[in-house]
N, C-alpha and C positions, 0 to 999 in steps of 0.2 A: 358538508355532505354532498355528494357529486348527485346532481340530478336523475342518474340512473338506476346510480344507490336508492335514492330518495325514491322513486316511484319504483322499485322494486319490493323495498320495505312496505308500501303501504298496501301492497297487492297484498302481499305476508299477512299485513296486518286486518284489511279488509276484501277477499277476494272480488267482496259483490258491491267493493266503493261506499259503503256504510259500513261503520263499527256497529258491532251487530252486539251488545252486552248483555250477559246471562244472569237474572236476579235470581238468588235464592233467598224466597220467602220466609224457608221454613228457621232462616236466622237473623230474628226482627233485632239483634244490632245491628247488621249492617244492612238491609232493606228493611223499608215499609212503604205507605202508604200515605199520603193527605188527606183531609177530609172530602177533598173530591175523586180521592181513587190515583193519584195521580205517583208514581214511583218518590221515593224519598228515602235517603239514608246514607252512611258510609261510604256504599259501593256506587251510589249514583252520581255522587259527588267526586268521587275519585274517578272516576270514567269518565266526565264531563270535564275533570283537567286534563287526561292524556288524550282522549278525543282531540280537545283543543291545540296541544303540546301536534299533535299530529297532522292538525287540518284537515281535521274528520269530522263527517257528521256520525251521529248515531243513532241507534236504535234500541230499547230495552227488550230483552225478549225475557218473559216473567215464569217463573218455573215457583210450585208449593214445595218441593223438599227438593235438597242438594242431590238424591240419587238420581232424579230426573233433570238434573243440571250434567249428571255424568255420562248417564246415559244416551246424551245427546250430543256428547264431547265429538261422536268419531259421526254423524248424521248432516255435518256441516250447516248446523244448524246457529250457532253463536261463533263469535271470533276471541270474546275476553269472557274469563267468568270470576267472581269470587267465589273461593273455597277456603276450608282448611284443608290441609298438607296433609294427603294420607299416601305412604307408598302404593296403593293398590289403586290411586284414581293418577297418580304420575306416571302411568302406563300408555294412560291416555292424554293426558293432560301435563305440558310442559308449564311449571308454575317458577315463577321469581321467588325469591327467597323472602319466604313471612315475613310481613310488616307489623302485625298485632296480633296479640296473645291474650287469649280471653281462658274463663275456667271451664271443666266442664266436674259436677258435683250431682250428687244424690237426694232425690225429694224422696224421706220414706213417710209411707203411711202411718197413720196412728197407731195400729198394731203392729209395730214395727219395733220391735226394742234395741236393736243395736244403734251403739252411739258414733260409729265411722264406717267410712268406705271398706277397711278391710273387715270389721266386725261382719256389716251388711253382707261381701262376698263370701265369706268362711262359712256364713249360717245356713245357706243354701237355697235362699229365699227366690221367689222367682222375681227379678226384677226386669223391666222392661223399658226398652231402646226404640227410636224409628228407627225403621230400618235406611241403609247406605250413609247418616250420616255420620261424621268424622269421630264422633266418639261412639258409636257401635262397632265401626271398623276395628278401634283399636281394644277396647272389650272383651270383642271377637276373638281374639288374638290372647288375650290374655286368661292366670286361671279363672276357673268360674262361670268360662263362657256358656258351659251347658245349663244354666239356669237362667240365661239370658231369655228373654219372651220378645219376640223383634214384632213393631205392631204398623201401617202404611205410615202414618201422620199423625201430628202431635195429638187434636182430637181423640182418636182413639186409643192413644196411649193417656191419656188424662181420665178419658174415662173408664180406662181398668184400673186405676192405682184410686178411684171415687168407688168402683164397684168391689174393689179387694180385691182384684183377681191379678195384682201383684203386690209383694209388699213393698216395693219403693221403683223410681222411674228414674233414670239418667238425663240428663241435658243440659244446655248451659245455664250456668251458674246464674247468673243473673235472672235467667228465666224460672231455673228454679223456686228463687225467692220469690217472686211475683205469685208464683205458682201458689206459696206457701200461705202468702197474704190470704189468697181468696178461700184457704182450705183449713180451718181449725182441725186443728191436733197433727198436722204434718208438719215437716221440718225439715230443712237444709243438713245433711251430714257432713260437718268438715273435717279437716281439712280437704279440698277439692280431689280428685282422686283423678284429674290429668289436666296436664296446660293445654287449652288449642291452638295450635297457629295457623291464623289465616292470611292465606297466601292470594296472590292475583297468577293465573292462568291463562296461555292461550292453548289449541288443538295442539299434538305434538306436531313435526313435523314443518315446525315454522321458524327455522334457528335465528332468521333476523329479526323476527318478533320480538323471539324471547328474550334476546339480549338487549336488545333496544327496550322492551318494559325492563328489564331486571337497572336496567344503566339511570332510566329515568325515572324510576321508586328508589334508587338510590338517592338519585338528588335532591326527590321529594323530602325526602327523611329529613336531608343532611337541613338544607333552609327551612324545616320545620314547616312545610307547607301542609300534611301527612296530621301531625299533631292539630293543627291549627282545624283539619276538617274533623278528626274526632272530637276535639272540644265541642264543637260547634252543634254536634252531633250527641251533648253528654257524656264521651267517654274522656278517661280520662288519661293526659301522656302515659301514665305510666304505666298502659296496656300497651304500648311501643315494642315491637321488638329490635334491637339499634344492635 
């Protein structure tokens, strides 16, 4: 790569000379936390290889839900962020093509008697979503949507579906279960009722970026370097999307 190329790319990549990375919290597979507060997960790990791939330093910049990850897409405030793939945030956000595909599924409440995702939307039930993220967006969109109850953060949608004031809550799959653990007489409805795919992002309007992430999440993939950080991280390949 011709050295003009090279430091034109990483202006692209970083305009202020640090990889500036965007966490979002509110999808504790791919960020968390250590026990001393310190960033941990999927997406810290994978920015810490193309950082490197780069000869970059970085920076985490930490956001509680993805809409405030999107919301600050055009504020030039991050330069990468993890997402899932929703057309309406690839407006603003030029994303590489998904690498991992997670569930996203139905926690209903106790009085709740439908046994699946389509039973649940046909009955009319008001269920509840946070709002901006990837599976409200596409909810949104589909039938049903006026029974949706859109609530800031996970918090306070947990504690309307403990309060009854929905009969079931959307989110991911995994999280749901956890959810389920701590809640007698709730329950995961399956089958999942949509796949997430979470993609890696820069701002639009960076076309050597994006092609240079899209070309080196390829190669990640292809040596299995990609798998090797979800394992690592409990997830497992077969949440890949190849």
């Amino acid at each position: 790569m011709p050295l003009s190329h090279a430091s034109s790319l990483l202006t692209e990549f970083a305009p202020t000379g640090i990889l500036r990375v965007a966490l979002n919290h509110g999808n504790p597979i791919l960020a968390g936390r250590t026990p001393r507060g310190e960033p941990a997960g999927i997406s810290i790990s994978i920015a810490c290889a193309l950082a490197q791939h780069l000869g970059l330093d970085l920076r985490f910049v930490e956001y509680d839900r993805a809409a405030d990850v999107v919301s600050a897409a055009e504020q030039d405030k991050w330069d990468l962020c993890f997402l899932a793939f929703d057309p309406l945030r690839a407006r603003m956000i030029a994303f590489a093509p998904p690498y991992l595909q997670i569930k996203g599924s139905y926690l209903a409440g106790p009085a709740t008697t439908a046994t699946g995702a389509e039973e649940l939307v046909a009955s009319g039930v008001p269920i509840g979503a946070v709002e901006g993220s990837a599976y409200t967006l596409t909810l949104q969109r589909r039938p049903g949507s006026e029974h949706l109850v859109i609530f800031r953060n996970f918090q306070s949608l947990a504690r309307a579906l403990d309060d009854g004031g929905v009969a079931a809550i959307a989110g991911i799959d995994t999280v749901m279960r956890a959810e389920a653990d701590k809640r007698p007489g709730t329950r995961v409805l399956d089958p999942p009722f949509m796949e997430i795919r979470q993609a890696i992002g820069v701002p639009q309007g960076r076309p050597a970026a994006t092609a240079e992430l899209a070309a080196w999440l390829s190669k990640q993939l292809r040596n299995g370097s990609i798998a090797e950080i979800l394992e690592e991280h409990g997830v497992g390949r077969e949440c890949l999307v190849t």
